[in-house]
N, C-alpha and C positions, 0 to 999 in steps of 0.2 A: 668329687667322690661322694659315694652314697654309704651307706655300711646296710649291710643285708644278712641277719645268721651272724654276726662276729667278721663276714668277708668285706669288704672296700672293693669298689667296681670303678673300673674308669675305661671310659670308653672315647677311642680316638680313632678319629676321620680323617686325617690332616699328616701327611707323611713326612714333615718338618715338625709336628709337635711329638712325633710315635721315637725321634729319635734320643730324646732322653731317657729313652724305656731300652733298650738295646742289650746293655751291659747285664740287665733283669733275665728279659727275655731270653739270650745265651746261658743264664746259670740258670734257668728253668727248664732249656733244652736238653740241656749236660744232665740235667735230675731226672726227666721226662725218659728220656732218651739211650741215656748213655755215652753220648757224642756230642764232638761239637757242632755247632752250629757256625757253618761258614757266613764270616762279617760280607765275603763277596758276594755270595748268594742272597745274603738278607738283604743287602744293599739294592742289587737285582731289581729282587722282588717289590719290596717296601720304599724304596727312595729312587727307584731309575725308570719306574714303570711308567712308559710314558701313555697309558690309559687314566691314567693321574690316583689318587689316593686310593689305601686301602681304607677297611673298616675292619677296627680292632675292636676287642672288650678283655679285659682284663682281669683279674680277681686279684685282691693283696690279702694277703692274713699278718697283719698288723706291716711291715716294710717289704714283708716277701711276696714275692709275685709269683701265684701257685696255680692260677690259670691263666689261661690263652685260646682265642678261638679269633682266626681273622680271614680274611676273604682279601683277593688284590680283581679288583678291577681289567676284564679281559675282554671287552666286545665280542660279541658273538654275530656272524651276518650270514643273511639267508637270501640270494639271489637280489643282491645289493642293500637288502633293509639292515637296520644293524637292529640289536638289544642290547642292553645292557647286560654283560654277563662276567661272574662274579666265579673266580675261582678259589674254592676252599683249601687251605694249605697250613701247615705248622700248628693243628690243633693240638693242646697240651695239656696236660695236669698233674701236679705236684707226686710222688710218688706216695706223700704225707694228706693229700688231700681228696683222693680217690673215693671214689661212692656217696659224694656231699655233692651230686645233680650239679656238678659245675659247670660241665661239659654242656648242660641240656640250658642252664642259665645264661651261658656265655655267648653261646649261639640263639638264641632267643634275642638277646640284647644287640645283636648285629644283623638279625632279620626284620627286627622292627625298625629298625633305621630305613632297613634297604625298604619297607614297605610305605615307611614314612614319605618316600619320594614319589609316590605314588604312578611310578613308572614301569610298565613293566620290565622283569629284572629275570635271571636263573640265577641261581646258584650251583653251582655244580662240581664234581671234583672224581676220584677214582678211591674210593673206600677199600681197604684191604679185607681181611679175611675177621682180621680183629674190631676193625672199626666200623664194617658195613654193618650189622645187627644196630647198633644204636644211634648210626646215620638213620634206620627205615625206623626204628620203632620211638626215639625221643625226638626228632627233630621232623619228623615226616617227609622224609627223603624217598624218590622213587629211586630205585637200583634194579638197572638192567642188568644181566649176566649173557647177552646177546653179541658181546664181541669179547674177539679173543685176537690175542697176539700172533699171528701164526706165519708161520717160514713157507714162504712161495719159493715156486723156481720158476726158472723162465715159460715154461710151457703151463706154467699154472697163472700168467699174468692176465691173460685176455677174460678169463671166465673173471676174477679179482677185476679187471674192468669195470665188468658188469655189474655185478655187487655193489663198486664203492660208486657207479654215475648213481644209482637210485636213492641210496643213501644219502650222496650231498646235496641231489635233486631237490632233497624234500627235507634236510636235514639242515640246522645251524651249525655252523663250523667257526673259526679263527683264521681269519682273513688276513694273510702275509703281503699282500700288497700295498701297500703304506710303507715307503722307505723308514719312517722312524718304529714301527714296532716291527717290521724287518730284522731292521740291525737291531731292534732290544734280545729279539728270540732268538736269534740265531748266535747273540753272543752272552747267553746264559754261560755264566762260571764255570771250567770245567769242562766244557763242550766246543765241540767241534765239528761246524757242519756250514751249509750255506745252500742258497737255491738258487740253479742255474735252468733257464729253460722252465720256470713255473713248479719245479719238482725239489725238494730239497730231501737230500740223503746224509747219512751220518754212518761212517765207518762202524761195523760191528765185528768183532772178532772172529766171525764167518761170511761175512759180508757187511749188508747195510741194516741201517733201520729208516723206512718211509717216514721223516718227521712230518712232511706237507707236500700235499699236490694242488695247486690249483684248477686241475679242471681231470677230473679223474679219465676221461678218453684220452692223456697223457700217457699212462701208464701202460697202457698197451705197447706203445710204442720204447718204453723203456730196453735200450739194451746192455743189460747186463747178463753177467755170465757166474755170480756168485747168489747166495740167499737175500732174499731180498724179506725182513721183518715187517710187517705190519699189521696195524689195527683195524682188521674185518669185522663187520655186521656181522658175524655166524655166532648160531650156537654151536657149544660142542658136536650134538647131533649133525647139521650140519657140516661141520669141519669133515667129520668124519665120514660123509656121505662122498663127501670132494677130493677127499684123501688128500686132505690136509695137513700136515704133522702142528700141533698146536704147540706154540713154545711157552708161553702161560695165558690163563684167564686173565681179563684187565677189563672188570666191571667198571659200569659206567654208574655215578649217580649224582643226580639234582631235586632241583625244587624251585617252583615259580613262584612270581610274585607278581601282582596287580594285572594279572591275564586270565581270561577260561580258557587261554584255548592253551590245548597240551603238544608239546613242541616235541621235533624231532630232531635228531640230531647227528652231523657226519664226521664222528670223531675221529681225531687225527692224534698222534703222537706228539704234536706242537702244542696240544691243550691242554697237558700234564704236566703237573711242576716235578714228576720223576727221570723224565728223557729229556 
């Protein structure tokens, strides 16, 4: 531990030393939050990931633990290469400790890690409405607003084709083929879903949600007869050109590390620790 301002920083790499911090982290969520934080979902995330450790950084205000900012380890591959990619989740801060740059401190402390390995890395994740402003302007996050959630039907799948082959063409995505992070994604806490045929779908209460397709000229061929949810490259503009019905915005954003070149990316519904 270091003391910094009156805060204690501790910063963990290692997903067998993060578990004596657990019991913290839960009543920091419940503070943060409102809610609990599911031990199976943490578990998931933090102890099951078999992309192996996250990177944590901590804040304590003398035994309380009043921030949190951590990333879990999720390969990203692009026509067989892989990178390293690093998805941002459970960011937090004390109700008590708000507007003391903890947020900008914490994430600082887990970027210099990841730049320390001097590999190149993303970080990335899906910032809401509240938290994308201080994703772009303290952490120096890019946020696209270029895909959106939107409800296909069947005669709208062949043009959706088209859109998502170029996208992944050229775009890094989260590669389901490896039986062990297969079975990790697909049996996230609370969900219900699996991939048959290269496509994996999840019951929605109007139909499905696309979590993963491995090779998007799949999807044409998809027959189904109910809504079919997913994460399109379009802007709104866009959508509405297509006559699309958009079912929500679902910004995208990141930030690289030890690379110039600026990546693209074909995001899928499996790269979200929300579905």
């Amino acid at each position: 531990m270091e003391d910094n301002d009156s805060f204690n920083f501790v910063d963990i790499d290692n997903s067998s030393e993060l578990i004596q911090y657990r019991t913290s982290i839960q009543e920091l969520f419940l503070d943060a939050f409102d809610k609990h934080l599911s031990e199976s979902l943490w578990n998931w995330a933090y102890q099951q990931n078999p992309f192996g450790s996250p990177k944590v950084s901590m804040a304590f205000l003398k035994d309380k633990l009043v921030g949190h900012y951590a990333v879990i380890p999720m390969n990203l591959s692009l026509e067989g290469k892989y990178i390293k990619g690093y998805l941002s989740m459970t960011t937090m801060v004390s109700t008590e400790c708000r507007g003391k740059q903890l947020f900008r401190k914490l994430a600082e402390r887990v970027y210099d890690r990841i730049a320390d390995d001097k590999e190149p890395a993303i970080v990335f994740g899906f910032p809401n409405d509240q938290s994308a402003p201080g994703f772009i302007k303290r952490l120096g996050w890019t946020v696209s607003e270029d895909f959106h959630v939107v409800a296909l039907e069947k005669s709208d799948l062949s043009k959706a084709q088209e859109l998502l082959m170029e996208s992944m063409k050229n775009g890094y995505s989260l590669d389901l083929s490896d039986e062990k992070v297969r079975q990790w994604r697909c049996n996230k806490p609370n969900q219900e879903w699996n991939i048959e045929n290269a496509i994996g779908l999840k019951s929605h209460t109007d139909g499905h949600d696309l979590m993963y397709i491995d090779n998007a000229d799949l999807l044409g061929r998809l027959n189904i007869d109910t809504i079919l949810h997913a994460i399109m490259p379009v802007s709104r503009e866009q959508a509405s050109e297509l006559d699309w019905t958009i079912s929500f915005p679902y910004r995208f954003g990141y930030r690289v590390f030890n690379s110039e070149i600026e990546p693209k990316f074909g995001v899928q519904m499996c790269m979200s620790d929300v579905f």
